[in-house]
Steps between C-alpha positions, in 0.01 A plus 500: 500500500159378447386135503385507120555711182278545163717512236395631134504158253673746226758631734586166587468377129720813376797437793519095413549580146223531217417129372571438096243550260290108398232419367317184687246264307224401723281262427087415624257282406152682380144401371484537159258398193515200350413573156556094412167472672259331251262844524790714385613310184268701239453788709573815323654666821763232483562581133526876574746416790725306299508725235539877647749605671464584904495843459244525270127635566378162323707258782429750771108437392549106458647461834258697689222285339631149560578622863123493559400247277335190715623224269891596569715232642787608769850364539797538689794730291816600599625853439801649566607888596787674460612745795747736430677554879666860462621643868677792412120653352307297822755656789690764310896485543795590737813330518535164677681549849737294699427262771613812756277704357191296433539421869540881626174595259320253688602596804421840447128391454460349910553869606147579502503767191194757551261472185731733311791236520697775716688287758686704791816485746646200397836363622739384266653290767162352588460433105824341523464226796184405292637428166779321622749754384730782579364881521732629217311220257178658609577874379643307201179312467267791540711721261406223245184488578489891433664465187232250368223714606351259810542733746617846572696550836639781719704493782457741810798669718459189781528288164171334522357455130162576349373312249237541212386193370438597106232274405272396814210712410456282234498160686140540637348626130275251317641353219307712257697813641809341506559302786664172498414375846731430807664234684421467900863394655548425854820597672565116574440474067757769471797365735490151290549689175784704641683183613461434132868573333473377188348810241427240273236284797345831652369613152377176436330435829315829579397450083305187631397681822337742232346191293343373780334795592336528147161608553362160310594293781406771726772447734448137616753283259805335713646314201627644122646346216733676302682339201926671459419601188231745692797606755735583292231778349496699848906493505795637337652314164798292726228390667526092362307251625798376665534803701125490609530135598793610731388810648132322596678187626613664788203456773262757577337615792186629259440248248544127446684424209484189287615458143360230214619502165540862435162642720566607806255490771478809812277363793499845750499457847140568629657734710548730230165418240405864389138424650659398827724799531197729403292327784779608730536834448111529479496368883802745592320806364129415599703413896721858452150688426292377784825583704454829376089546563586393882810784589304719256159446685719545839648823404129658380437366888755732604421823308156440600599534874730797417819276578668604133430748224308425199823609308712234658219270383548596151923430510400123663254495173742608298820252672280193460372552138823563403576109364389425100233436389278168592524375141384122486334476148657497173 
């Protein structure tokens, strides 16, 4: 089991459960003209302004002309946009799993997966100890994950399973091909969700793991803000505020939970701050590959002096290359 995981953003998104459909109302302050302005008042471009509509050549003209005119006035304006928030056409759909089976897809993803998301010899019993669970709810667990299309699995005659996970080629894509991003998760991230038992708290905390690692704050926020109404959009319909109240009362070994009127605020543990954990995994890779340049520089030593064969050379190659990808940028 590897130290740290990247884990697709959709295939996270699609296993917690697709949020409902909103539209949000958000507000700025711009520069705009101020057509009160004493030079304005028998201007004709104010006249054409108020009188055509906005689509027309005639406004399109007007604006353009008092935009450069060097007796305008400026003021302060507020304006207000309306985002339509639609997941199921952002991340595409699956259905929502249980907290067994979010765990085990997870999981699945600290098993160093070559860059085809092909994942080999895995022990169900290993899987098992991991989760927290028995071995019969793994095969349950990976037979649901089959059946929702995450993965595809065989198991061999010594019963070790292969895996296929079904979307990771698209994790490392740029968003104008499709890809959605990923979330770096350290082992130590991944044992305090799975001590998580309530469904209802694991969706909602790895959803704010995911906030926090939106690329406007660029990994660095500790603290968010997130008002019940907002909650209840990422869960199930019997989710009432009264349930969410309980379920994130209960103290946390990731976040810091406070409550005031009916916002709720998430301070992370700076443990676990997606630039943190990305810093990490940076240091473990860049320390694994000068590991690698010194036995690889000591075996060339070797087949220089005729001490092994060039072929044997090419297995070490091929043994030590053999752990995913070094993907640090999304």
């Amino acid at each position: 089991m590897d130290n740290f995981a990247n884990i697709g953003k959709a295939v996270i998104i699609q296993s917690l459960g697709i949020q409902k459909n909103y539209t949000e109302v958000i507000e700025s302050t711009v520069d705009a003209i101020d057509y009160n302005n004493a030079a304005c008042i028998n201007c004709k471009y104010k006249a054409v302004i108020e009188t055509f509509d906005k689509d027309s050549r005639p406004y399109a003209d007007a604006c353009s002309t008092c935009e450069h005119c060097p007796h305008k006035a400026l003021t302060q304006k507020n304006v207000y946009k309306k985002i339509y928030h639609n997941e199921k056409n952002r991340y595409g759909y699956r259905p929502m799993l249980k907290a067994n089976a979010i765990k085990v897809l997870l999981l699945l993803h600290f098993y160093h997966p070559d860059s085809n998301g092909i994942i080999r010899n895995l022990d169900a019993n290993e899987l098992a100890v991991n989760v927290g669970c028995n071995v019969r709810t793994i095969w349950n667990n990976l037979k649901t994950l089959q059946e929702y299309t995450y993965i595809s699995y065989s198991k061999n005659e010594y019963g070790l399973i292969s895996i296929l996970l079904n979307e990771y080629e698209n994790y490392y894509l740029p968003a104008n091909k499709g890809g959605r991003g990923f979330l770096v998760v350290s082992k130590e991230l991944y044992k305090k969700l799975c001590n998580i038992k309530s469904l209802v708290s694991l969706r909602i905390f790895i959803r704010e793991l995911l906030s926090l690692d939106a690329p406007e704050l660029k990994g660095q926020a500790s603290i968010d803000y997130k008002n019940i109404r907002e909650l209840r959009n990422l869960l199930p319909a019997y989710c009432k505020p009264s349930v969410i109240r309980e379920k994130l009362s209960v103290e946390s070994d990731i976040f810091t939970i406070s409550f005031k009127d009916d916002v709720v605020r998430f301070q992370i543990d700076k443990e676990f701050i997606p630039k943190n954990e990305k810093t990490r995994v940076h240091d473990e890779y860049a320390e694994s590959l000068e590991k690698f340049i010194w036995e690889f520089n000591q075996n060339v030593a070797y087949v220089n002096s005729g001490g092994i064969s060039p072929a044997c050379l090419s297995d070490f190659f091929t043994m030590k290359t053999g752990s995913p990808q070094l993907h640090l940028n999304q």
